[in-house]
Each structure stands twice: as structure tokens, then as C-alpha cells.
N, C-alpha and C positions, 0 to 999 in steps of 0.2 A: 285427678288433675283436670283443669278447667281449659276450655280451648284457648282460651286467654292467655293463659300460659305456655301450650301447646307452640302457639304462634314466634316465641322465640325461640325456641328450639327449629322452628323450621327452617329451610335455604331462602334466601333474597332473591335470589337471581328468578331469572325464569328457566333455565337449564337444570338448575338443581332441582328444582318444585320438579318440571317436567318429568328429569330422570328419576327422583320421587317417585312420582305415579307411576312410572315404568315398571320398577326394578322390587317395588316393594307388595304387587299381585304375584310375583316370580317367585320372589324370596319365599311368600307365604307358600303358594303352591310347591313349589321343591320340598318344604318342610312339612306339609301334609302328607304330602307322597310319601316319602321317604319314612314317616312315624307309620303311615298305615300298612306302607310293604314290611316294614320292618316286624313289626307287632302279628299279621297274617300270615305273611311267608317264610322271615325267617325263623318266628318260633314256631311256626307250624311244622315246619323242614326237623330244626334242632329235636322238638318234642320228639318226631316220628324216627328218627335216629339216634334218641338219647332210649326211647323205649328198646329197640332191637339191644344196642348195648346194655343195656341194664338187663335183659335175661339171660346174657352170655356169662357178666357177673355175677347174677346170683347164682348160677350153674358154678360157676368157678368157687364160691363161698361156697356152697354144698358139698363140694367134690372134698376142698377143703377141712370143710368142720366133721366128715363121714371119715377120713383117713386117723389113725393112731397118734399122731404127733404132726407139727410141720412142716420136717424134710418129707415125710411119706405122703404129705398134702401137695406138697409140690410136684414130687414125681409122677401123683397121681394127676394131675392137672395135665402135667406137660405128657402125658403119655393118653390120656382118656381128650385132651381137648387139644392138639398140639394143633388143631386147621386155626385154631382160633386166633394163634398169633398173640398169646398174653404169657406174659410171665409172673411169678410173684417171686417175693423172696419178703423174708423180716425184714420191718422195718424197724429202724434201732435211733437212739437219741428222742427229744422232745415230742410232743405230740404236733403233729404239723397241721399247717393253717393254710385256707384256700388261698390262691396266688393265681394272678391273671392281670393283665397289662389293662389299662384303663378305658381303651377306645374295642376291648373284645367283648362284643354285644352277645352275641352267641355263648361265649362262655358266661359270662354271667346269667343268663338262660338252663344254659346244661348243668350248672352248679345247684342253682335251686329246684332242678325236677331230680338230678342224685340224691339228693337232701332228703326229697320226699317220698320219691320213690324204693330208693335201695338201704335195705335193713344194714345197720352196722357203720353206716359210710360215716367217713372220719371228713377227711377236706380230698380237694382236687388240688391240682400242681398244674396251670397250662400257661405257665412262662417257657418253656419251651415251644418254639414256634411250630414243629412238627409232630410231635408228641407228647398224649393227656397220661398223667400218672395220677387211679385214683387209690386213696389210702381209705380202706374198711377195718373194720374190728370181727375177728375169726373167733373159734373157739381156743384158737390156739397164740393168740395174742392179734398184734396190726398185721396185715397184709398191706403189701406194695404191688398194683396191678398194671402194668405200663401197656399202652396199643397206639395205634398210628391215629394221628388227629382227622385224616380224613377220613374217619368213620362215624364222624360223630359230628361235626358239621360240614356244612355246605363248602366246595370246590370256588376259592376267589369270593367271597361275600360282597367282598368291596367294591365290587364291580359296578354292579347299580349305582353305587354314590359319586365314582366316578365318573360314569356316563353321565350323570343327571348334573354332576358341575359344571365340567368340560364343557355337555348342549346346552347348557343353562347361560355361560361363559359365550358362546360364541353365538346365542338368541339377544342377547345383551348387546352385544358389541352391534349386531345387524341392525338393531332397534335404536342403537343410538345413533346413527347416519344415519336412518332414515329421518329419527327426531331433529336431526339439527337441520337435514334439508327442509324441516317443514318449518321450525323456526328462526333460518336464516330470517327469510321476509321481516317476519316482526322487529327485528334486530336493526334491519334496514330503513324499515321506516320508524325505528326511533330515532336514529342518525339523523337521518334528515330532517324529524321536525324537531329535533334537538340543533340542527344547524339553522332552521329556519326560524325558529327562536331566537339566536344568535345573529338574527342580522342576513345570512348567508342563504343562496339558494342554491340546493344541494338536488343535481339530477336524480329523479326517483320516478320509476316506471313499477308497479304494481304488480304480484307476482305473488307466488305460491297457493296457497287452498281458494273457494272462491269466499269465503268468510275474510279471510285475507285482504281478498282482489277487493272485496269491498269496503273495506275500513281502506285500504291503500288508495280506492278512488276518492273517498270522500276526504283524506288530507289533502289529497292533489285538487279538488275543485275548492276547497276553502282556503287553500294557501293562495290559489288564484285570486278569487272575492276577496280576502285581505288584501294582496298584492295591486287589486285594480280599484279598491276601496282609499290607499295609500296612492295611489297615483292622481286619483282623482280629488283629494284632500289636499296634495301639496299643487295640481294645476291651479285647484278655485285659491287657493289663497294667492299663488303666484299671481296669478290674475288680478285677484281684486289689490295688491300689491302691488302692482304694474301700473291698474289705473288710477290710483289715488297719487304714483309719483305727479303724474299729470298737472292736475291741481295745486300739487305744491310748488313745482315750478313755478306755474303762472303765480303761487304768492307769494313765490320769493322775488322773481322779478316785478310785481306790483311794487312791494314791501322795499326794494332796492331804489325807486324814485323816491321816497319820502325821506324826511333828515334821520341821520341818525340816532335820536334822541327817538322820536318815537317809533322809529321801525326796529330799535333793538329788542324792545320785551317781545314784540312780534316774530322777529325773526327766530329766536330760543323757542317759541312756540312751533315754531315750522320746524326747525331743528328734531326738537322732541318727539313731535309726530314722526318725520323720519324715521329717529332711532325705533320708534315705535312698529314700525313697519317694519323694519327691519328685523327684529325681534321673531313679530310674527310670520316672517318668510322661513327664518331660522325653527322655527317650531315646528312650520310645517313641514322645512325637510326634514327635521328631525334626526335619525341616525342613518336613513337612507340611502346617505349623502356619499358616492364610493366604493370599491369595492376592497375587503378585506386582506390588508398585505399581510406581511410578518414583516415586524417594526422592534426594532431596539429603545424600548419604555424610556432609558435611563435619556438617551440622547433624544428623544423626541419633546420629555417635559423640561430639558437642557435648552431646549431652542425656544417652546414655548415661553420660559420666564426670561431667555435673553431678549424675546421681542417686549414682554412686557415690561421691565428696566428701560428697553427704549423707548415706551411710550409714556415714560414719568411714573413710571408705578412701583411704589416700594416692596419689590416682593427680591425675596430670598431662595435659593435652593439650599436642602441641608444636604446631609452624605446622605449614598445613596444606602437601605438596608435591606437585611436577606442575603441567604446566600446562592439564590437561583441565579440562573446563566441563560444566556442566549434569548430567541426573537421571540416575542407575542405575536398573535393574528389579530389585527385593530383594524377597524375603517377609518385610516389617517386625520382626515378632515370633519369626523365628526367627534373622534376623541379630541383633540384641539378644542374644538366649539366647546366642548364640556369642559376641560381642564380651564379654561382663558375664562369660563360664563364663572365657574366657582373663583378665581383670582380675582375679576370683577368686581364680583359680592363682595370680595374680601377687606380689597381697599374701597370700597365705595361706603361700607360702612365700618369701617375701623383705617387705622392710619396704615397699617404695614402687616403683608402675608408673608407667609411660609409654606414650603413645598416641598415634599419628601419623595419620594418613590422607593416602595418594597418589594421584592421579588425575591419569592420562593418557587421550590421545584410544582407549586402548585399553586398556588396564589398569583398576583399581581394586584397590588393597594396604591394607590396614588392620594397623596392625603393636602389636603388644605388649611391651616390653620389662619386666622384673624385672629386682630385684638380688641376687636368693637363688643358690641353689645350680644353676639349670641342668640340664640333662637330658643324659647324655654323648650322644654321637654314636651309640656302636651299643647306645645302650637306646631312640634316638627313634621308632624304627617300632614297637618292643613298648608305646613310654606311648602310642601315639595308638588302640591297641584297646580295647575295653568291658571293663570291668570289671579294669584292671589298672592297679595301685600300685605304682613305682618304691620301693623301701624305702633302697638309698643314694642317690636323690636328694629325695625327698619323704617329709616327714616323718609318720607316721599320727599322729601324736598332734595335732596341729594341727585335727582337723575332723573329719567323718563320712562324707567323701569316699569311694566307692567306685569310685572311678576310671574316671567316665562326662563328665567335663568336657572333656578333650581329645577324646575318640569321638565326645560332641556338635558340636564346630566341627566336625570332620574332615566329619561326615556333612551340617553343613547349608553346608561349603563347597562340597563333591560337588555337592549338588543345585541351587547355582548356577553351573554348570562351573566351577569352581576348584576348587583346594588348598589345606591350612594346610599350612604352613614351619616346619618347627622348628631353630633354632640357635642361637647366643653371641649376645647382645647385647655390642655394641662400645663404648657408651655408659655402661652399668652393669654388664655384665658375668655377669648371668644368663641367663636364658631368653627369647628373641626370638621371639615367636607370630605369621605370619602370616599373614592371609585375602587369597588373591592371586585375584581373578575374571573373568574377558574380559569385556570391553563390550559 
């Protein structure tokens, strides 16, 4: 089997890998142990205690096979060996078969050195837990020889493998509190740059091994440089933003003394620059914009298409689906900006949108549908970057769009770990936008 393979059978997590590697040098060494004591010690023990009995036996077969018939073998046993503590008697019915319970190592041990060592031996009987009966062939037919088990092996065997689970059991347990103190840390700063990802700045102070401490400092000094990289992106634009209103002022009030015949294509011009400006202010804050509440999806894209209905725009809500319940964590004002930037597109190049919202115990989808023109399949990774205008699917003459509407959802779905979706609406037949987010 290839490690290729190997790799699905293993745990995902990092607690299972870790305890993995714990628990499976332990496993291996208890089961060394345990084959080599067993193999040295207890058939060393069984051997040197199956030999002493085996020359009491053949003493007892001698006495046996030397006597007239086998009540006089007997009498003479029980009266020449009676320290010995054995009895025989004929044995009567079938010829009988060794017998011993499945986990008695030892006996299966003492079974095959009888075997080999003592002449005549028929089987052993050691299903009784305190006493071995072994059956020989005499001169005088079976003999049945019964003696007490602990003569023949060891006093509690089990003992070792006990002890070796129980310390083994409670080396385990010790080891994994210490393992999870050591992998809290890492746990923690996935949290957080899993929140930081999301939009969120999630308190994280740097903690456990110094391997640790040091991945834990270098998220915290690059969350920083992103965070003063973003600060310093949305001032220069706000700025250069700021200054260029200036200017349009003065041409709009120049532009307001001349007739209106010719100050109107001017003035649209000034207009558009605006909106354009605008755009780009919006780019730069981007999803930055707020901090993360818990918001009820259904009534917040409820509000959003009731403003847009009042600003002349033919958009739609459908039912809402999914059978999820209750709040999301959203930054208000920058999910808006993304839902209104996709309704925008919607009616700006098709007559009339539609808006869904789906909530599951794990999902949240907010979907867009138009009936315009659609975005082909290998232009939709080029329309969702800054600053770029499909020309055979969007039309420039419609607006003063510079092609920051799709960038903006794209980057404020990013920032709540999700994606926007772009495809065919099946319903109407255009451009299908949507914001997919985990719970």
C-alpha cells in the first residue's frame, strides 16, 4: 500500500494526527513487551514446572504399568505416592480431546511440552479453572490423572497485562492534557486568522512552545502591515477623492452660468466623473466599512429592494428558501454596498432583477438574477477584477461605470469567508450574481 493511499485512512484534524503519533509508539511497545515477556518468562516458568510434573507422571505410569491389573495400580499409586496429591481412576466413554479456553496461553504451552515429553499422553482437560486432568495410555488401558493447577503454572499470569493496560491507560490520559495544552495555541491562532480573514479583528496574544510564540508573532506583525497597508489605501484614495470634489465644483458652478443647451452634455460629464469618484471611494473602503453585527439576512435584503423599488428600479423579491433560522454576523453597510452594487448591474443592463435569499443551518446565498445580456463563461473571472468593462457584454453607454461593481461584492464577499458566483439565470435568463457565505 502506497502512502497515497495511506493518507486517507489517516485523521484530518490535528488532534487526531497528534494523538496518532502518541498512542501508536505505546501501542507498539506494550505489544513488544508483552510477546517478549510472554515467550521468555512465561514459557520459561510453564517449561520448568511442566518438567518437575512430568517426572511425578511418569513415576505414577511406572508404578501403574509394574502393578497386576488397574485397581492394584491404583492402590499402589495412592499408597507408594499419596504426598503427591494425584489420583487416577479408568477412564471410560470416547477417547478425549485437549480442552482449554482461548485466551490460556500457558496452557496451550503445557499441552504441547506433554505432547512431547510424556510417553502414552492421550489430551489434557484445563477447562476447569483450578484443576489440570491429564488422560495417558497405561498398560492397563486410559488412566485419568487429576492435580491442582497451581503446580504447573504461574500464580495470577494476568497480572502483567494488566498492569501494562491500566499504566498504559493512565500514560495516555496524562499525555493527552499535556497534548492539548500544547495544541490549544495553534487552535487559537487559527481562530483568529480565520476571523481575520472574515473581516474581524479577533484579540490574539501569542502563547504556548517558542516555535509557537513565533509563528503567533509573525501573524500579529503582518495582520498589522495589512491592517496599516488598508488604512493607508482607503486615506490616499479618500484624499485624492476629496481633492478632485474641488474642481468639480468650480465646473459645475462655471458650467451653471452658460445656457443650457450647451452646459447640459457638460454637466453629465461632471456628473459621471462624480459617480466615478464615488465608485472609487467605495472600492477603497471596500469591506472595511463597520463592524460585524448579527443581522437577520431575510429583512435586511427586505429593506434593501424596498429602497430600491423607490428609487425606480424594477427589482423583485422572491420567497424567501432554506430552512435555516435566526442571525448572521455581517458588516451592515458593506453587505448593502454589495447586494444594491449587484441590483445596479442588474437593471442597468437588463430591464428587471430578482432577489432571493437562502438560509441554511450552514450556508447563507443571496442570489441576483437579470434578464439582460449575461456575462459569457470565460469572460466571468476577467468582469469580477477592478477596473474592467466587458464591451460585448456590457454596454458603456448606459452609465459611468468603471467597472468597480463586481470587484466591490467580490472583495466584501472575501471578507466574510465566501464567494460571488457568477452564471445564467435559469428563470430569466441573464446574469445570476451570488453572495454564498458559511455560517
Amino acid at each position: 500500500m502506497s502512502f497515497e493511499m495511506l493518507k486517507h485512512y489517516m485523521p484530518r484534524g490535528i488532534y487526531g494526527r497528534a494523538a496518532l503519533i502518541l498512542l501508536l509508539p505505546v501501542v507498539f511497545l506494550q505489544l513488544v513487551v508483552t510477546v517478549i515477556f510472554a515467550q521468555r518468562h512465561f514459557e520459561g516458568v510453564t517449561h520448568q514446572m511442566s518438567d518437575t510434573v512430568l517426572r511425578e507422571l511418569r513415576l505414577v505410569l511406572d508404578v501403574t504399568d509394574a502393578a497386576p491389573d488397574a485397581a492394584q495400580g491404583r492402590r499402589d499409586v495412592q499408597a507408594k505416592l499419596g504426598v503427591l496429591e494425584m489420583t487416577t481412576s479408568p477412564a471410560t466413554g470416547k477417547t478425549p480431546q485437549n480442552a482449554r479456553v482461548w485466551y490460556d496461553y500457558s496452557g496451550r504451552v503445557l499441552t504441547q511440552r506433554f505432547a512431547e515429553q510424556l510417553e502414552g499422553f492421550v489430551a489434557v482437560d484445563l477447562i476447569a479453572g483450578g484443576k489440570v486432568t491429564v488422560f495417558a495410555q497405561s498398560r492397563h488401558g486410559l488412566v485419568e490423572i487429576d492435580f491442582d493447577r497451581r503446580r504447573i503454572s504461574a500464580a495470577n499470569p494476568h497480572q502483567l497485562f494488566v498492569y501494562t493496560i491500566i499504566f498504559g491507560f493512565v500514560m495516555t490520559v496524562i499525555s493527552t492534557i499535556y497534548l492539548r495544552n500544547q495544541l490549544r495555541p495553534i487552535k487559537r491562532l487559527a481562530r483568529a486568522a480565520e476571523a481575520f480573514g472574515r473581516g474581524r479583528h479577533m484579540p490574539y496574544t501569542p502563547s504556548g512552545a517558542i516555535e509557537m510564540r513565533a509563528a503567533g508573532n509573525a501573524f500579529v506583525d503582518m495582520r498589522a502591515r495589512i491592517e496599516r497597508h488598508i488604512e493607508q489605501r482607503t486615506l490616499m484614495l479618500s484624499g485624492v477623492s476629496h481633492d478632485l470634489r474641488t474642481p468639480l465644483t468650480r465646473l459645475r458652478l462655471g458650467l451653471a452660468m452658460l445656457d443650457d443647451e450647451e452646459a447640459g452634455p457638460l454637466l453629465r460629464d461632471v456628473a459621471d466623473m462624480q459617480g466615478m469618484l464615488d465608485e472609487f471611494l467605495n472600492f477603497a473602503k471596500g469591506a472595511a466599512e463597520g463592524e460585524p453585527v448579527m443581522l437577520d439576512p431575510f429583512a435586511m435584503v427586505e429593506d434593501i429592494v424596498a429602497g430600491a423599488c423607490r428609487a425606480g428600479r424594477d427589482v423583485t423579491l422572491m420567497s424567501r428558501e432554506g430552512e435555516g433560522k435566526g442571525m448572521v454576523e455581517l458588516r451592515e453597510v458593506a453587505m448593502r454596498r454589495a447586494v444594491d452594487n449587484l441590483i445596479s448591474n442588474g437593471v442597468r443592463y437588463g430591464a428587471r432583477a430578482e432577489v432571493s435569499v437562502m438560509l441554511s443551518d450552514k450556508t447563507l446565498r443571496i442570489r441576483v438574477e437579470d434578464d439582460g445580456p449575461g456575462i459569457p463563461e470565460a469572460q466571468r473571472e476577467q468582469a469580477v477584477r477592478p477596473f474592467t468593462r466587458l464591451d460585448p457584454s456590457r454596454n458603456l453607454d448606459k452609465g459611468g461605470s468603471v467597472g468597480l461593481g463586481l470587484a466591490i461584492a467580490v472583495d466584501i464577499a472575501r471578507s466574510h469567508g465566501g464567494v460571488l458566483r457568477l452564471g445564467v439565470s435559469d428563470r430569466l435568463g441573464g446574469l445570476r450574481a451570488d453572495i454564498v457565505i458559511a455560517r
